[in-house]
Rosetta silent file (secondary structure, phi, psi, omega in degrees, C-alpha in Angstrom):
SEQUENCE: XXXXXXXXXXXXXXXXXXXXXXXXXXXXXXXXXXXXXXXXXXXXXXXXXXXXXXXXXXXXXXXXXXXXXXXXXXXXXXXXXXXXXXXXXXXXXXXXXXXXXXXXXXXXXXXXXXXXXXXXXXXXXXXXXXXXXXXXXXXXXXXXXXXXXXXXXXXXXXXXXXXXXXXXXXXXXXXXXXXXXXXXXXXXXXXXXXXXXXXXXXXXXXXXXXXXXXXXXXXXXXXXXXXXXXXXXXXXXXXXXXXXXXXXXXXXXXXXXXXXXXXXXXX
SCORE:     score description
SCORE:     0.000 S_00000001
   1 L     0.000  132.224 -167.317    7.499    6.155  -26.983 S_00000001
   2 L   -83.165 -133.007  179.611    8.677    9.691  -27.134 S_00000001
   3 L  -106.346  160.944  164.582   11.884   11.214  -25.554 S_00000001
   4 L   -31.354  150.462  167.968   12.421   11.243  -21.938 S_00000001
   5 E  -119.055   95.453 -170.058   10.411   12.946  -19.540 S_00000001
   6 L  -127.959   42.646  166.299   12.484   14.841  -17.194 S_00000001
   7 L  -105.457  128.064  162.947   10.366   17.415  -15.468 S_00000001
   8 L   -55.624  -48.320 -171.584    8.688   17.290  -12.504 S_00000001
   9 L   -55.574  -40.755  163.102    6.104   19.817  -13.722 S_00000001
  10 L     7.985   95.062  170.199    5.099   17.294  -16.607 S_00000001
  11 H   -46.828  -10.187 -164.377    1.653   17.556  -16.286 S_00000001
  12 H  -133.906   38.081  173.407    0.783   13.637  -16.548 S_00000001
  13 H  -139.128  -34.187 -169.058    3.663   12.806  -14.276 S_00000001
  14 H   -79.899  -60.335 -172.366    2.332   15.923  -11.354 S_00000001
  15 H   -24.585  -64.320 -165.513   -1.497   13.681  -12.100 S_00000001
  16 H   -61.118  -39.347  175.800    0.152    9.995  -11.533 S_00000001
  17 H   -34.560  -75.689  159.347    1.856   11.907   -8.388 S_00000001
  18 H     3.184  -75.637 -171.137   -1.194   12.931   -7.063 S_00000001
  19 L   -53.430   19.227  176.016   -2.895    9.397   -7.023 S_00000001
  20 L   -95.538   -6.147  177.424   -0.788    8.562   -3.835 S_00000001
  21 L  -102.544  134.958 -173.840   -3.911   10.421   -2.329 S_00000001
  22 H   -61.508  -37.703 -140.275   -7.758    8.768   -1.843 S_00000001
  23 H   -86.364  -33.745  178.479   -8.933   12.233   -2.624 S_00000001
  24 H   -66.754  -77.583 -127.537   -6.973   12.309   -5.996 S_00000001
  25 H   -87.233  -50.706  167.325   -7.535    9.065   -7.086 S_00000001
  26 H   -27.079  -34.179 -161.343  -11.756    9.759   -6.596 S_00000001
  27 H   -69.747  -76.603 -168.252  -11.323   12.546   -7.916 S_00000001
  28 H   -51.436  -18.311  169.448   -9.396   11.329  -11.308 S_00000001
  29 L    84.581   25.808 -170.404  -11.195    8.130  -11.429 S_00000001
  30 E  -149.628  152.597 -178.685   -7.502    6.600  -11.538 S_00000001
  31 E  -146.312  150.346  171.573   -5.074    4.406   -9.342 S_00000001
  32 E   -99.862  135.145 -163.419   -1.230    3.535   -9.453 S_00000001
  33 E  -107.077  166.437 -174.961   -0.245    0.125   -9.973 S_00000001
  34 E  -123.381  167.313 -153.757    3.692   -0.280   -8.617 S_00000001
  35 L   -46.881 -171.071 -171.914    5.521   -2.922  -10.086 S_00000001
  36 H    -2.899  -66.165 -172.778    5.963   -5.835  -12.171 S_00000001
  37 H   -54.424  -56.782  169.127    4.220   -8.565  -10.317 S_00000001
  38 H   -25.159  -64.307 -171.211    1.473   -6.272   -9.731 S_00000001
  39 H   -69.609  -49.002  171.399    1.308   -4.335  -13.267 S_00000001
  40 H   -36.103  -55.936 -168.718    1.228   -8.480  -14.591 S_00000001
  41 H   -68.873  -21.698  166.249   -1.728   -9.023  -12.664 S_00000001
  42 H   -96.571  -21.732  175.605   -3.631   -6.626  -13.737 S_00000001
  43 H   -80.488  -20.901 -179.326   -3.172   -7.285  -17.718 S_00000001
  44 L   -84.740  -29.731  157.466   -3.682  -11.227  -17.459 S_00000001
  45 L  -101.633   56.573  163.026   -7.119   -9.843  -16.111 S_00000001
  46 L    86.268  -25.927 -164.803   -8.392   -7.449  -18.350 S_00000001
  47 L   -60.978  165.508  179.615   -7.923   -4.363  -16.595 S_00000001
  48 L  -115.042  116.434 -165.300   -7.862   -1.305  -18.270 S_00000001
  49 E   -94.991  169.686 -174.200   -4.390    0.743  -17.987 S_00000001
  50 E  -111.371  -58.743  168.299   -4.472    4.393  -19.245 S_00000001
  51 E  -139.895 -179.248  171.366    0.009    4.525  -19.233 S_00000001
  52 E  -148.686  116.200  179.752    2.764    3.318  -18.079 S_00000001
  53 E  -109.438  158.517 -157.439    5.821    5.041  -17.286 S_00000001
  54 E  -110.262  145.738  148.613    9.249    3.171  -17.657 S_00000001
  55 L  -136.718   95.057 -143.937   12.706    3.962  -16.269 S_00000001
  56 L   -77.060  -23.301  169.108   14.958    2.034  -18.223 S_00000001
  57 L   -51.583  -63.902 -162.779   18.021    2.920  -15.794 S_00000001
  58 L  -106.338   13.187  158.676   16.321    0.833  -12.677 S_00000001
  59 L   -88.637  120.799 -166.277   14.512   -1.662  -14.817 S_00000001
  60 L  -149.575   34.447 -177.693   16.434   -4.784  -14.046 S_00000001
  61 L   -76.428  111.149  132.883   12.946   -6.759  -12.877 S_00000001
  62 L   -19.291  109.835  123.370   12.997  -10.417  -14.485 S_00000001
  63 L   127.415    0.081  103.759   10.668  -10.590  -17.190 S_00000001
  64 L    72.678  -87.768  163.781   10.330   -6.915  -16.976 S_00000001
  65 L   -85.551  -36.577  175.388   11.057   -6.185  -20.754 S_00000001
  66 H   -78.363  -71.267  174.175    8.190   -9.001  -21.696 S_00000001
  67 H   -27.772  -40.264 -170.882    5.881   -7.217  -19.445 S_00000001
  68 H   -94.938    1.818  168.762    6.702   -3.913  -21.326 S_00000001
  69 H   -93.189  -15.084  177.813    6.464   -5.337  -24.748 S_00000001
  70 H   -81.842  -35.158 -178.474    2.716   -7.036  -23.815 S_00000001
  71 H   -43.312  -59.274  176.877    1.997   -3.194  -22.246 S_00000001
  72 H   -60.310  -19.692 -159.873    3.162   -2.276  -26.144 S_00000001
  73 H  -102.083  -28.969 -164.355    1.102   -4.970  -27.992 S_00000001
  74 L  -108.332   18.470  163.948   -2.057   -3.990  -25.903 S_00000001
  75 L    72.424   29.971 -165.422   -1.761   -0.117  -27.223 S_00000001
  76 L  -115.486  156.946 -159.062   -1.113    1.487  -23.908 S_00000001
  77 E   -77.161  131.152  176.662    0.594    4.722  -23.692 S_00000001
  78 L   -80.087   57.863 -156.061    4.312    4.196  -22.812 S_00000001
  79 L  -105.373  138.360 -159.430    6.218    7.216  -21.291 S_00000001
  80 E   -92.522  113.874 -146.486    9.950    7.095  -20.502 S_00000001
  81 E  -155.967  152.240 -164.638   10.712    9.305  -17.317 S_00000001
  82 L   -67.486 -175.961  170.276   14.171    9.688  -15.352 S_00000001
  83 H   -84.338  -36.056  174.979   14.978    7.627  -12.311 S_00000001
  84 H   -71.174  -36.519  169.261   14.097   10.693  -10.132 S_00000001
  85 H   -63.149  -41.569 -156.051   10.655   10.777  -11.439 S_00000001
  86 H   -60.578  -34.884 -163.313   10.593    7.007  -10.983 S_00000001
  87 H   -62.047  -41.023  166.801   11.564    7.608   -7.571 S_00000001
  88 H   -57.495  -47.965  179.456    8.275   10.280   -6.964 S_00000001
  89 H   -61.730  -36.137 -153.990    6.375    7.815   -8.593 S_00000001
  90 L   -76.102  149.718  156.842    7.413    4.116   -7.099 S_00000001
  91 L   -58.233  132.413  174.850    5.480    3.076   -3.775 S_00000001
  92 L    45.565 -103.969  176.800    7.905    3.804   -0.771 S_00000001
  93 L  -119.901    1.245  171.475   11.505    2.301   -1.428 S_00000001
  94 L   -65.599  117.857  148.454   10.153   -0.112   -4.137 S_00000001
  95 L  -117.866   97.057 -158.113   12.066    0.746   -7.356 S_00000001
  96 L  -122.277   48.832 -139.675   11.366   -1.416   -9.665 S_00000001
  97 L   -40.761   72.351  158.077   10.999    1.137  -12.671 S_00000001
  98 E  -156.875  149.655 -158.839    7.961    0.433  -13.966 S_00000001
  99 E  -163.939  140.864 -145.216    4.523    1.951  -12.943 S_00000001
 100 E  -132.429  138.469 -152.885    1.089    1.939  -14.229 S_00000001
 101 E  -148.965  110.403 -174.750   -1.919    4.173  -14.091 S_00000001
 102 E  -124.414  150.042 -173.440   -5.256    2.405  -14.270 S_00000001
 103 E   -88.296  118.564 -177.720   -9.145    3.359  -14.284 S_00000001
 104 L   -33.085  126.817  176.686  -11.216    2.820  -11.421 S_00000001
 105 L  -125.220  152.751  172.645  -13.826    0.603  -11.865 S_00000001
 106 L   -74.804  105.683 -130.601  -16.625   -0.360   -9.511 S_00000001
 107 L   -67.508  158.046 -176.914  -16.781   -3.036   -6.705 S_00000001
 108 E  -103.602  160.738  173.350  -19.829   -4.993   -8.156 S_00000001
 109 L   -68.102  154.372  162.304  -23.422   -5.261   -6.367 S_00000001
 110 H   -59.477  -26.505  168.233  -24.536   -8.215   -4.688 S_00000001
 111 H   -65.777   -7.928  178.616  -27.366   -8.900   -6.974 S_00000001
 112 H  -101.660   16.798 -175.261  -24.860  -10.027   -9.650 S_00000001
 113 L   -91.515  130.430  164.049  -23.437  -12.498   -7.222 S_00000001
 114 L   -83.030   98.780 -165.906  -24.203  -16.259   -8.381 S_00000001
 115 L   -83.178  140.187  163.488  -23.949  -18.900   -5.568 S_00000001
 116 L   -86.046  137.388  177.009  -23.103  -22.727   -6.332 S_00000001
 117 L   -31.211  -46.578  179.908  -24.619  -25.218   -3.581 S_00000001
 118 L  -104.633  130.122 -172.348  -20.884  -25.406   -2.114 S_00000001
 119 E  -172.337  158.399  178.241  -19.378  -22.128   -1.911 S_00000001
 120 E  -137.039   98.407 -157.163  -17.018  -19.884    0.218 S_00000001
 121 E  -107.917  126.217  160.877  -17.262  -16.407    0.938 S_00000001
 122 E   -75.110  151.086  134.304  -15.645  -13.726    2.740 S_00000001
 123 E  -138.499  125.558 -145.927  -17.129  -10.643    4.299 S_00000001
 124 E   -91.152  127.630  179.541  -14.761   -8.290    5.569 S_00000001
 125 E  -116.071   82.916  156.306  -16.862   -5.677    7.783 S_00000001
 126 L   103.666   18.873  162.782  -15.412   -2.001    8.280 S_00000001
 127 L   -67.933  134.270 -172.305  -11.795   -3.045    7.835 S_00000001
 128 L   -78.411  -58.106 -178.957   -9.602    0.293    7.968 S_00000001
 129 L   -60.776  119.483 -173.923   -5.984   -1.075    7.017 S_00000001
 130 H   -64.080  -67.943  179.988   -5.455   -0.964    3.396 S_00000001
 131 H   -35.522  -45.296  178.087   -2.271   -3.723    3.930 S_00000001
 132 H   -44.303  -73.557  167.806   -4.711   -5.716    6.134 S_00000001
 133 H   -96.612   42.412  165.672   -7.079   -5.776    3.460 S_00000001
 134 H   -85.723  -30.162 -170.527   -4.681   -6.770    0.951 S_00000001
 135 H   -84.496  -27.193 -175.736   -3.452   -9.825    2.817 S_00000001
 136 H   -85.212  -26.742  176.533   -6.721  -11.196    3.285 S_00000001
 137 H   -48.853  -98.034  173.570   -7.615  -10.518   -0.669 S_00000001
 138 H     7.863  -79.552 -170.998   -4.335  -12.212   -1.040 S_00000001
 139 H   -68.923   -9.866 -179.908   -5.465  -15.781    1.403 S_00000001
 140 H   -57.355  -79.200 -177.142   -8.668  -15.437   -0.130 S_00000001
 141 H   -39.023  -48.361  172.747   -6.936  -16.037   -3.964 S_00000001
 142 H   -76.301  -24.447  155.002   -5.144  -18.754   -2.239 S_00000001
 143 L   -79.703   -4.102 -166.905   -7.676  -20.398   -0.745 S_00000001
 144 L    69.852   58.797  140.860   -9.940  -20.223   -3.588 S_00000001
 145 L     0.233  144.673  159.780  -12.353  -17.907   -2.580 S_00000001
 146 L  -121.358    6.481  133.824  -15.442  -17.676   -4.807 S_00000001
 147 L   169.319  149.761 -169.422  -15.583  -14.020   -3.892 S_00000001
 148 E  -114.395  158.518 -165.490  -15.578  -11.293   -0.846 S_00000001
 149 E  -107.191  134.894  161.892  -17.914   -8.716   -0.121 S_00000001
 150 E   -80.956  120.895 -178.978  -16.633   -5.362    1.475 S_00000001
 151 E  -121.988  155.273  172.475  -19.587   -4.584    3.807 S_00000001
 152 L    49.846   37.069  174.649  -20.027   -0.892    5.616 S_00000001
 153 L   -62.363  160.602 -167.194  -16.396   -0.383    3.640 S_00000001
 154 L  -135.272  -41.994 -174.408  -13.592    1.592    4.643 S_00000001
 155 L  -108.593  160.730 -164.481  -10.857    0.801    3.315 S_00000001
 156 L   -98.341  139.877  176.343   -9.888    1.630   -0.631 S_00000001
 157 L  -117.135   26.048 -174.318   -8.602   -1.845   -2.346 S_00000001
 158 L  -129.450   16.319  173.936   -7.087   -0.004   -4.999 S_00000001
 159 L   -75.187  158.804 -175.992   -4.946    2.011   -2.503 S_00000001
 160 H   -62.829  -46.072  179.890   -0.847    1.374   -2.823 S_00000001
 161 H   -74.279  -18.728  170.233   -1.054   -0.542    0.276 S_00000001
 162 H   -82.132  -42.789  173.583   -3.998   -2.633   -0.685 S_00000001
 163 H   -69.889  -38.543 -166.260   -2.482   -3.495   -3.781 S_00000001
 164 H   -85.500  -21.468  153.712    0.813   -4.235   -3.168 S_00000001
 165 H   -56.503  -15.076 -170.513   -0.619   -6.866    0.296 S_00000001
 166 H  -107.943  -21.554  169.511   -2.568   -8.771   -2.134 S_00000001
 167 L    76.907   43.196  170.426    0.447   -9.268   -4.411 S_00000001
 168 L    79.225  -28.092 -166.373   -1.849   -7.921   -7.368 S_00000001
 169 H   -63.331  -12.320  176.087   -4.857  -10.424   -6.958 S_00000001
 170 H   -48.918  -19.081  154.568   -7.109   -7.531   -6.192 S_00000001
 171 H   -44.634  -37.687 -160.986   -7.404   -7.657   -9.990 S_00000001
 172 L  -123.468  -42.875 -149.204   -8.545  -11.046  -10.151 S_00000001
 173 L   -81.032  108.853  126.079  -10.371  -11.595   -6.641 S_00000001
 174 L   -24.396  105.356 -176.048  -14.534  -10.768   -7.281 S_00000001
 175 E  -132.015  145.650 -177.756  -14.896   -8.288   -4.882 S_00000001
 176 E  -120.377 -178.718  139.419  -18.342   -6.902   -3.995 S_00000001
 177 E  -163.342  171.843 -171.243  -19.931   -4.434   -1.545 S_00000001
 178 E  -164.066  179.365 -148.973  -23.101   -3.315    0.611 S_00000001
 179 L   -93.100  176.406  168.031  -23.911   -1.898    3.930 S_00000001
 180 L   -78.192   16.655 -157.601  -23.644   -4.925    6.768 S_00000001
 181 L  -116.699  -60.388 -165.533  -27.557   -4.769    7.180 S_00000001
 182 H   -82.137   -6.365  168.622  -28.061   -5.596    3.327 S_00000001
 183 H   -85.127  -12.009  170.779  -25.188   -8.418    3.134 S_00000001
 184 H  -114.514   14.832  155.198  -26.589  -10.304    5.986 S_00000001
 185 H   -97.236  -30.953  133.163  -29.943  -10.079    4.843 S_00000001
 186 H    -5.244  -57.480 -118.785  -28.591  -11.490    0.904 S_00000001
 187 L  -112.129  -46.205  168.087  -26.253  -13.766    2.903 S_00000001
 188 L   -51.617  -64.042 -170.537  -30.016  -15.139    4.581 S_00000001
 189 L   -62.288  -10.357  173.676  -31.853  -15.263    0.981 S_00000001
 190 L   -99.227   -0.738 -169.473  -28.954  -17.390   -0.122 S_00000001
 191 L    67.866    4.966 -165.890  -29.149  -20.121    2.700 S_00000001
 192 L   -61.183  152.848  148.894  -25.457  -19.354    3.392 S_00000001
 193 E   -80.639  131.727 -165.269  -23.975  -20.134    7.210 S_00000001
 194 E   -93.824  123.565 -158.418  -23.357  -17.552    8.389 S_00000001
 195 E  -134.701   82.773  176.507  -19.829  -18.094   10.671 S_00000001
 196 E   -71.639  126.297  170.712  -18.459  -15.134   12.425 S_00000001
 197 E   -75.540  114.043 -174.064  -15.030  -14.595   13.984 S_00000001
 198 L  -129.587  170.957 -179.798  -14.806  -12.972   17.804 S_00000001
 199 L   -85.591  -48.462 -166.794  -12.022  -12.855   20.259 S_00000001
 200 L   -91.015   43.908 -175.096  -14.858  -13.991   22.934 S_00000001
 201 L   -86.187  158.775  179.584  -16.338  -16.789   20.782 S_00000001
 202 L  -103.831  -29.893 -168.761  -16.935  -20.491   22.730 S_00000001
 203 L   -57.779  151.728  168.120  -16.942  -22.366   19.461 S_00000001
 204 E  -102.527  110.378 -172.981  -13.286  -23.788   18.353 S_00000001
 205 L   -55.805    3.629  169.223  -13.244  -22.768   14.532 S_00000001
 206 L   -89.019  -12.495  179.233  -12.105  -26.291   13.923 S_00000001
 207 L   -98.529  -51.721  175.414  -15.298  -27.800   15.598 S_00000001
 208 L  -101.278  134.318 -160.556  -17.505  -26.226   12.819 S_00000001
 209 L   -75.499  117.528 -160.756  -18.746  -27.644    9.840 S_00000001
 210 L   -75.387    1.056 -177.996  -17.216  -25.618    6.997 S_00000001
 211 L   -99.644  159.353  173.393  -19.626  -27.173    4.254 S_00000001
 212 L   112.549 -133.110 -176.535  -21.849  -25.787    1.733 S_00000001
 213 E  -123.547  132.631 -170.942  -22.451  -22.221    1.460 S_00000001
 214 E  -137.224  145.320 -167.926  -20.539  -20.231    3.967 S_00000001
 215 E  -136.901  125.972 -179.541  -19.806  -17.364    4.134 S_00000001
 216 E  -118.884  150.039 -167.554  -17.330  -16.097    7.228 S_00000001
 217 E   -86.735   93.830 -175.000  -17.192  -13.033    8.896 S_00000001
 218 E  -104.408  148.418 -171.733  -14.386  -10.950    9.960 S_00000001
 219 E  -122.453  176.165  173.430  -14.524   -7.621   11.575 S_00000001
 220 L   -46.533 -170.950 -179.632  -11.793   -4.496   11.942 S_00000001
 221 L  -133.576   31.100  119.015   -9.492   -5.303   15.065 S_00000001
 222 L   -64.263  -60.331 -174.430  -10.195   -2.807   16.967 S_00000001
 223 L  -118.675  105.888 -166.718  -13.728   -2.525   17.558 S_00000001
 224 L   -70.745 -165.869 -179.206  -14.463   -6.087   16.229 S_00000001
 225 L   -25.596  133.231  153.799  -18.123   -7.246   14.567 S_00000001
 226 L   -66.484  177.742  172.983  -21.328   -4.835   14.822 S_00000001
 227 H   -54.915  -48.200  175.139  -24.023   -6.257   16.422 S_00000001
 228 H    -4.847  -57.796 -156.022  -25.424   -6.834   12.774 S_00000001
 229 H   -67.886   12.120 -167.538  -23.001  -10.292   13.329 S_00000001
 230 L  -153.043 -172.213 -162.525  -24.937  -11.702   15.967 S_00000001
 231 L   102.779 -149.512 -163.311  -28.231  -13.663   17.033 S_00000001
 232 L  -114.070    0.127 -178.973  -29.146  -17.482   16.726 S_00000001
 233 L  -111.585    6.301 -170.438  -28.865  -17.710   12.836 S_00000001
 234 E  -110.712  128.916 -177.870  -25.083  -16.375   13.105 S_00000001
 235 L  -103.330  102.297  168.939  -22.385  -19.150   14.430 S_00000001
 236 L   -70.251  147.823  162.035  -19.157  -17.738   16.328 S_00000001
 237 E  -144.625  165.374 -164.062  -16.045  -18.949   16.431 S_00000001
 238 E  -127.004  166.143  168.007  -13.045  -18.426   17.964 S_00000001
 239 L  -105.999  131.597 -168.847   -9.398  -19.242   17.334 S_00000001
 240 L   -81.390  163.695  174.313   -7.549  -20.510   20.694 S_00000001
 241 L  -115.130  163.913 -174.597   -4.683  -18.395   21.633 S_00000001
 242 L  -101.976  -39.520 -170.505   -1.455  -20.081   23.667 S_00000001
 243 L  -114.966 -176.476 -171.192    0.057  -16.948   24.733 S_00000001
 244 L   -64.487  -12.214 -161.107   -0.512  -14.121   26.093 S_00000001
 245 L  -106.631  138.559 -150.539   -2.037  -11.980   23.320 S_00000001
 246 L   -91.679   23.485  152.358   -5.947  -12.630   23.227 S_00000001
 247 L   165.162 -169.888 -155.744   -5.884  -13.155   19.199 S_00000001
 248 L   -87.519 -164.694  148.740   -3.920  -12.610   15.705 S_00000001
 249 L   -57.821  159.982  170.057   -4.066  -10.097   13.076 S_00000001
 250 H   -81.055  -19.240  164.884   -7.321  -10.198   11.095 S_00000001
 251 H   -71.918  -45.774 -169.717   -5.685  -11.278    8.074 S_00000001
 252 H   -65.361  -57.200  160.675   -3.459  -13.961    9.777 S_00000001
 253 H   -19.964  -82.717 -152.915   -7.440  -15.316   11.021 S_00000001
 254 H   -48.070  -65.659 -164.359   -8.953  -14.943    7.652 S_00000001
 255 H   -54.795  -29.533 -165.907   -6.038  -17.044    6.180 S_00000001
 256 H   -82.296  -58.837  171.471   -6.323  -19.637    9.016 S_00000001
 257 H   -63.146   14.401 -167.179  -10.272  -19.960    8.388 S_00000001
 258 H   -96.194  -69.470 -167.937   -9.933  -19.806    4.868 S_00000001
 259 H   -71.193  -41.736  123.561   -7.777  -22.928    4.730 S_00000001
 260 H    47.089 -140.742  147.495   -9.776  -24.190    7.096 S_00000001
 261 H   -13.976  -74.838 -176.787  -12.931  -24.176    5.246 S_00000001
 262 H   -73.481  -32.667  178.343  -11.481  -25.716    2.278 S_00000001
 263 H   -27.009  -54.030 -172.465   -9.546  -28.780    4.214 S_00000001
 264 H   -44.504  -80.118 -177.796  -12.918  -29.454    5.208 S_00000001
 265 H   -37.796  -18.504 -164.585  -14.407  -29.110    2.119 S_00000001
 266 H   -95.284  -57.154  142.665  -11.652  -31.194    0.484 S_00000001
 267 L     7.440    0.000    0.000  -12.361  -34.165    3.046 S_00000001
């Protein structure tokens, strides 16, 4: 690690800048990871960082310094930048000064997906909100997931807001994707049930049996499922509401059928 870096004009400090944009980070092939937990999460799986810049003034993270000595052991370029850089760099008001610049890699195809007889699947259809679909990555990882398909995607899951809702698992989480036409005909050729989530569903998602291989279906919250979602080989369900508001977020769903799923499954 060289001397400080305390120009904005830095050329590989205006680049990492940049990547706060989808347009950027296609373009560069690159995404920013924002701190610690995060930057961890991506090195216990493998990913491949490009640098990492450091601000030794606001690093005061627990464990922190062991994260930046495994950063050093795994040959990635360190650079040492002011607190005012850190500040351009860190997501929002997060300063937790350290920040990480990683290579894009490519959601994998559904032909490389393997199913087990018992299995649990997500498919997320046309979600918009990066933070949305970070939280559901996120209950996914906690429910044990065995992996979710972005279908007809939208949202980026390597965006700052996608990363930092999933608490890093976006890293770890098997994430695939395809249009919604070729994931429910896959989703057929696999025998999965197929179990969709609607506000105007009759079924009570607690009333249907979560075993074997299922795969459940959440749509944006706005305009909710395509049509795709529907017919006699697709099972709705609904979550009851109490109160006045006719259903949750779509993550706070996913996490409720998620858990769910496995209860069942555990049973």
């Amino acid at each position: 690690m060289s001397g400080i870096i305390r120009s904005f004009q830095n050329a590989r400090v205006k680049a990492a800048s940049r990547l706060r944009q989808s347009r950027q980070r296609h373009k560069q092939g690159r995404f920013l990871i924002d701190g610690c937990r995060e930057i961890s999460q991506a090195m216990a799986a493998d990913w491949p960082l490009d640098e990492v810049f450091v601000c030794h003034e606001v690093l005061d993270q627990q464990g922190a310094e062991e994260l930046l000595e495994l950063v050093r052991q795994a040959g990635v370029s360190i650079l040492e930048v002011t607190s005012a850089i850190m500040k351009k760099l860190a997501f929002g008001s997060r300063l937790e000064g350290l920040v990480a610049i990683a290579r894009q890699q490519p959601l994998l195809e559904l032909s490389e997906l393997k199913l087990a007889d018992s299995c649990l699947l997500a498919v997320l259809e046309a979600v918009e909100k990066p933070g949305n679909l970070g939280a559901i990555l996120r209950a996914a990882d906690g429910a044990g997931l065995d992996a979710v398909i972005l279908a007809d995607q939208r949202s980026d899951p390597f965006s700052p807001n996608a990363i930092r809702a999933s608490t890093g698992v976006v890293f770890s989480m098997p994430l695939y994707t395809a249009s919604s036409l070729a994931t429910r005909e896959w989703l057929a050729q696999q025998g999965c049930q197929l179990l969709a989530s609607r506000v105007d569903a009759v079924n009570d998602y607690r009333q249907v049996n979560w075993t074997g291989k299922i795969a459940v279906v959440l749509g944006e919250e706005a305009a909710g499922l395509s049509d795709c979602w529907s017919g006699s080989q697709v099972q709705d369900l609904r979550i009851p509401m109490r109160g006045q508001a006719d259903s949750l977020n779509v993550a706070s769903s996913a996490a409720i059928l998620f858990y769910e799923a496995r209860r069942q499954q555990a049973d």
